[in-house]
N, C-alpha and C positions, 0 to 999 in steps of 0.2 A: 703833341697834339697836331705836327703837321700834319697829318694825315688823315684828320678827320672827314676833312671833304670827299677826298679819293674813295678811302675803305666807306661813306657811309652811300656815296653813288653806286660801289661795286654792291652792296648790300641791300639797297634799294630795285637792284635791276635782278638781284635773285627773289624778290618778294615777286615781281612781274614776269616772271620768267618759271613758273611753276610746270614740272612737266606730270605729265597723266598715262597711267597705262590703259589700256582697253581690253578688250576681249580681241585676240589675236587670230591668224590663223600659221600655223608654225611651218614655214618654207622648210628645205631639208636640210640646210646649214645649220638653223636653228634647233631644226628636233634632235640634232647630231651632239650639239652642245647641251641641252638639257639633257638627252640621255647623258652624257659624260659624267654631268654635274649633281644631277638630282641625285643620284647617293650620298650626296653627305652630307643633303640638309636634314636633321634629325626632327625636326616638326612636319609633321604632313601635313595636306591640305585641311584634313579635318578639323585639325585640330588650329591651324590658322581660321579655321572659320570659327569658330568655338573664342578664341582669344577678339577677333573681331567684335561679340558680340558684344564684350564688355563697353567697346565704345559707340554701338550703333548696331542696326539691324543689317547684315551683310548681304549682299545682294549680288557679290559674285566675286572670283577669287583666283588668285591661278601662281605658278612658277613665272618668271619671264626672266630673258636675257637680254641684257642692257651693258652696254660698252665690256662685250664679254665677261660678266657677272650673273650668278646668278641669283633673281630677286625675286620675294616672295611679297604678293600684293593682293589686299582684299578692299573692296568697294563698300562699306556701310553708309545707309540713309539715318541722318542724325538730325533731327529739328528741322526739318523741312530741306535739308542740303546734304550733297552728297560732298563724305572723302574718300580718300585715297591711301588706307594705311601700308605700308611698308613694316615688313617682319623679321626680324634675325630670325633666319631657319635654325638657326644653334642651339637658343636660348628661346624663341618666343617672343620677347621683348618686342613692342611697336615700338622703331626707330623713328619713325615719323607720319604725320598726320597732314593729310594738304588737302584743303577744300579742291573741290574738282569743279571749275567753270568753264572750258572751254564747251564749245557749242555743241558738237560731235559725240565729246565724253559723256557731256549729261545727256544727251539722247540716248545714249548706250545705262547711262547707269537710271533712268526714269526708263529703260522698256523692262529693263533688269526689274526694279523696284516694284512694276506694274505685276511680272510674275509672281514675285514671293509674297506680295499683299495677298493674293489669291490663290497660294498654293498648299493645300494640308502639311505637307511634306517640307522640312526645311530641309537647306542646302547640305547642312552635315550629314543629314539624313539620307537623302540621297547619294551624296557620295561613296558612302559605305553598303548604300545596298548596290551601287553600280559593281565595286569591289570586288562583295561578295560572290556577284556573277561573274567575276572574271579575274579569278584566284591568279596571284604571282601580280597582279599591275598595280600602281600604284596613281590617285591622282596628282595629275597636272591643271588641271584648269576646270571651273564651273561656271559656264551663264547660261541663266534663266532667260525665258523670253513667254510671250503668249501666242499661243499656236491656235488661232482658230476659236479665243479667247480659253483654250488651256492650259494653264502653267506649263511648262516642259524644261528641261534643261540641258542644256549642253555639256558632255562632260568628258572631257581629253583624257587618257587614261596611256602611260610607259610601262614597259615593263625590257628592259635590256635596249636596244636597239628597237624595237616596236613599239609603235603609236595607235593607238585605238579611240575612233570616238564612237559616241554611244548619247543617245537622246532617249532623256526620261521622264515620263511623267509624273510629276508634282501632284497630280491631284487638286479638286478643284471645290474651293469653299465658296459657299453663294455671298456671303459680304466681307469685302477685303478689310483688310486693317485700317483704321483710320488713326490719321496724322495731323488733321485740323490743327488739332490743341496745342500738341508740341509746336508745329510750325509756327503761329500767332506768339508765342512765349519767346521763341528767340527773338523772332523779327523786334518785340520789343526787348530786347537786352541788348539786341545791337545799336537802336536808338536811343538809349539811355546811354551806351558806349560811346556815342560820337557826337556828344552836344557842340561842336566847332565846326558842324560838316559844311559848312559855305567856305569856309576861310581854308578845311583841309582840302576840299576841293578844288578849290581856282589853285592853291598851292602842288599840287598833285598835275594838275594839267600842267605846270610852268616844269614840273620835275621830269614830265614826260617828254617834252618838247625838248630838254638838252641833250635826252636819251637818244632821241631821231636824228637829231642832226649834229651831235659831236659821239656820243660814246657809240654808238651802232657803225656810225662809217669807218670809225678808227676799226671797231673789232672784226669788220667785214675784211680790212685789208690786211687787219694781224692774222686771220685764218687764211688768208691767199699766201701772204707769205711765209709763214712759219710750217710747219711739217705736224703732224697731229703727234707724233711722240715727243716731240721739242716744247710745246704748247703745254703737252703736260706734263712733264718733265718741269717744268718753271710754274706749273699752277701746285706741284707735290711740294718743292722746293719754298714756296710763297708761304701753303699750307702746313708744312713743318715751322716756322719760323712763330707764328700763332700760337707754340703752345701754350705758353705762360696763362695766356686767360682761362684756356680750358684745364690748365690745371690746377689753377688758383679756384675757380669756380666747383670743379669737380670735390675740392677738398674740404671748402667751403658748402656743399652741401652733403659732406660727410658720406661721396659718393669712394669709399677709398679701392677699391678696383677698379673703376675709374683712372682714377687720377694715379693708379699702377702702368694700367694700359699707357695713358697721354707719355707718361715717364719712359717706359718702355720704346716704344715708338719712336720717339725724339732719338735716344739714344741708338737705337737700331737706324731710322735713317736716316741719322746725321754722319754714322760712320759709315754700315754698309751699303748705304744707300745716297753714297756721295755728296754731304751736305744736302740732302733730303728731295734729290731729284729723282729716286727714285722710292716706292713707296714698297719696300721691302717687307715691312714689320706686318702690312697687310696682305702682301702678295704672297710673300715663302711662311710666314710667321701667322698669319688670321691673326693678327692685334688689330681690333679695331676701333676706331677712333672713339671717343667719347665727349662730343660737341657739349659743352656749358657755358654760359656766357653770367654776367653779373645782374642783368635782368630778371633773367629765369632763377636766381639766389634770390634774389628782393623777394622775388613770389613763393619762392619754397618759407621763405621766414614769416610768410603771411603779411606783406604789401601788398596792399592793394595794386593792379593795374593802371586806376585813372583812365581819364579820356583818350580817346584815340588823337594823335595829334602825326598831321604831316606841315616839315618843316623845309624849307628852301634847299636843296642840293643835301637832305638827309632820308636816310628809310622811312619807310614806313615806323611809326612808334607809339606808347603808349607814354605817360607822360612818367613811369615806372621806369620802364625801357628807355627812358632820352638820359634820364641819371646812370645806369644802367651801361649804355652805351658809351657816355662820357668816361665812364671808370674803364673799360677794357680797353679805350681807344688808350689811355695812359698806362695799360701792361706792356707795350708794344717794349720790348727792351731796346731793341736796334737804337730807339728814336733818342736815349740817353747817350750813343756811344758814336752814333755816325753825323757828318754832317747835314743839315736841315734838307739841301739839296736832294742828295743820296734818298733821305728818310721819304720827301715828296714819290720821288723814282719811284721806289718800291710801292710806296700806294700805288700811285698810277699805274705801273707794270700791273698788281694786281687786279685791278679795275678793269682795264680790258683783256685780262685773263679769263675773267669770271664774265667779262659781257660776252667775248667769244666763243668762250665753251654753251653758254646758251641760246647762239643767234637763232639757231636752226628750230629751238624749241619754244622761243618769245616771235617766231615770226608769222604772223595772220593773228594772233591770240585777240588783238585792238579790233582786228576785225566781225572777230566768229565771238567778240563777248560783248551781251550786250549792255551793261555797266560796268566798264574797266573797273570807276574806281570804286565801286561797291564790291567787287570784287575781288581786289587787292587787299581793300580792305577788312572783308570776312575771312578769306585766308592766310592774312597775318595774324587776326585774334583767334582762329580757329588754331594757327600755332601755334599760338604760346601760351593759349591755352592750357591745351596738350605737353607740350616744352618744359610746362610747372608743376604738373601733374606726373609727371614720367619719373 
């Protein structure tokens, strides 16, 4: 349990550090690397729009490249808020769900939103008939927007080395969708969620305030000196060492490919991937990871959640998730075999691993949102939500 403090800082600065895609426009680096890539995700846009909808009304959608990878991402308006789901092109599966706050993003996914309330035509709909006009391409990306107050869309379209965009009309219904009702229904389920929100709140401000001025300067100066492939090279290394929760968790909800993969993994980057600095099993092998933790168990066995509770120098939690957390923070095996010292280290190494790799994507956020902590706080139950449910 030394390490509680360290790993629940590094975890609390990943709840606040939520990054968002947008509607892009592709430099020719970029379209260079999607052409390369996009053959081998086997879910097309459409049908990413299509699996969207099960969680929300999709409102725009695209391929993107992200730390040279390439990610598949759709915008749904859910209860009055917009996410951000991320898609295994392989399989379909939504790997994750993040409420979308910053300032910019929602102005892009409420003009988005603004379309499709108003558009006869849905997005899959449209994609397939851009398609059909333009035999051999495939899409890349959809946003909607009001043109003059007529839906239209945007729609990026590959086919080999060639980029093609093309703007279509949606078609135009005289009274858009209404969202009143949904909207009113969560706002009350997120206040029945947070009956302690004065005490989580002065608490939350105090947790922000160590973040500004001890874990941001330290990670500012870990990025100045360290080299981006050393950086990650010891965040792969930090991250191999974690499996035991994901695999205990994964077995525990009877996820057994899962917890094939976690096994797999381990074993592949602990050899050929040098005590797990490098992340092999996913770079040569596509094994990829299968995050489970003991919380998101409680709620697959039908626990309740409980209150939202934030607590001194720990994440964001529910009071499901503080029990939850206390049991993974004890898989940690290291912490039985090495000394207490050593065991602190590695927290801490990981702590401003995980604040570093997000300076660039947590930085103006306090600025451009305008209730951090409502914020924080809807996109951690909008996680684990989601995290219980998957």
């Amino acid at each position: 349990m030394n390490k509680i403090v360290a790993s629940a800082a590094a975890a609390l600065l990943v709840f606040l550090s939520v990054q968002f895609v947008c509607a892009q426009d592709f430099d020719p680096e970029k379209q260079a690397q999607i052409a390369k890539l996009l053959p081998r995700a086997r879910i097309s846009l459409e049908e990413a729009l299509t699996i969207g909808a099960r969680e929300g009304r999709p409102v725009a959608a695209g391929f993107e490249i992200d730390r040279g990878r390439l990610n598949l991402w759709v915008f749904v308006r859910k209860g009055g808020r917009f996410l951000e789901l991320t898609l295994d092109y392989d399989s379909g599966e939504i790997v994750a769900a993040e409420l979308i706050t910053k300032r910019e993003d929602l102005r892009t996914a409420n003009s988005a939103n603004q379309a499709v309330a108003r558009a006869k035509m849905s997005l899959r709909e449209a994609t397939e008939k851009a398609m059909e006009e333009n035999i051999g391409f495939r899409a890349v990306e959809i946003t909607p927007r009001l043109d003059d107050g007529t839906p239209r869309a945007k729609i990026v379209l590959n086919r080999g080395e060639e980029f093609r965009e093309i703007s279509h009309d949606l078609g135009l219904i005289e009274k858009p969708t209404e969202d009143s009702k949904e909207d009113a229904a969560v706002d009350a389920d997120i206040a029945r969620a947070d009956p302690w929100k004065p005490f989580n709140k002065r608490t939350f401000w105090f947790n922000l305030q160590i973040d500004r001025f001890v874990f941001k300067p330290v990670a500012t100066v870990y990025n100045a000196v360290l080299p981006g492939p050393v950086q990650q090279g010891i965040a792969n290394a930090l991250d191999n060492l974690n499996v035991t929760r994901r695999l205990v968790n994964n077995i525990f909800q009877l996820k057994f490919e899962g917890a094939g993969r976690e096994l797999s993994r381990f074993v592949i980057n602990s050899s050929v991937g040098l005590v797990g600095l490098f992340d092999v099993a996913d770079t040569a092998f596509g094994i990829r990871q299968s995050n489970r933790d003991t919380g998101q168990t409680l709620g697959v066995y039908g626990i309740g959640a409980g209150p939202y509770l934030v607590l001194p120098f720990l994440p964001p939690l529910t009071v499901r998730d503080f029990f939850g957390f206390v049991a993974d923070e004890a898989m940690e095996p290291l912490d039985y075999f090495i000394p207490s010292a050593a065991s602190i280290a590695i927290g801490v190494t990981g702590l401003i691993s995980d604040r570093a790799a997000d300076i660039d994507s947590f930085w103006g956020v306090e600025l451009t949102t305008p209730d951090l902590y409502e914020t924080v706080r809807d996109a951690y139950l909008q996680r684990r939500e989601f995290a219980v449910r998957k």
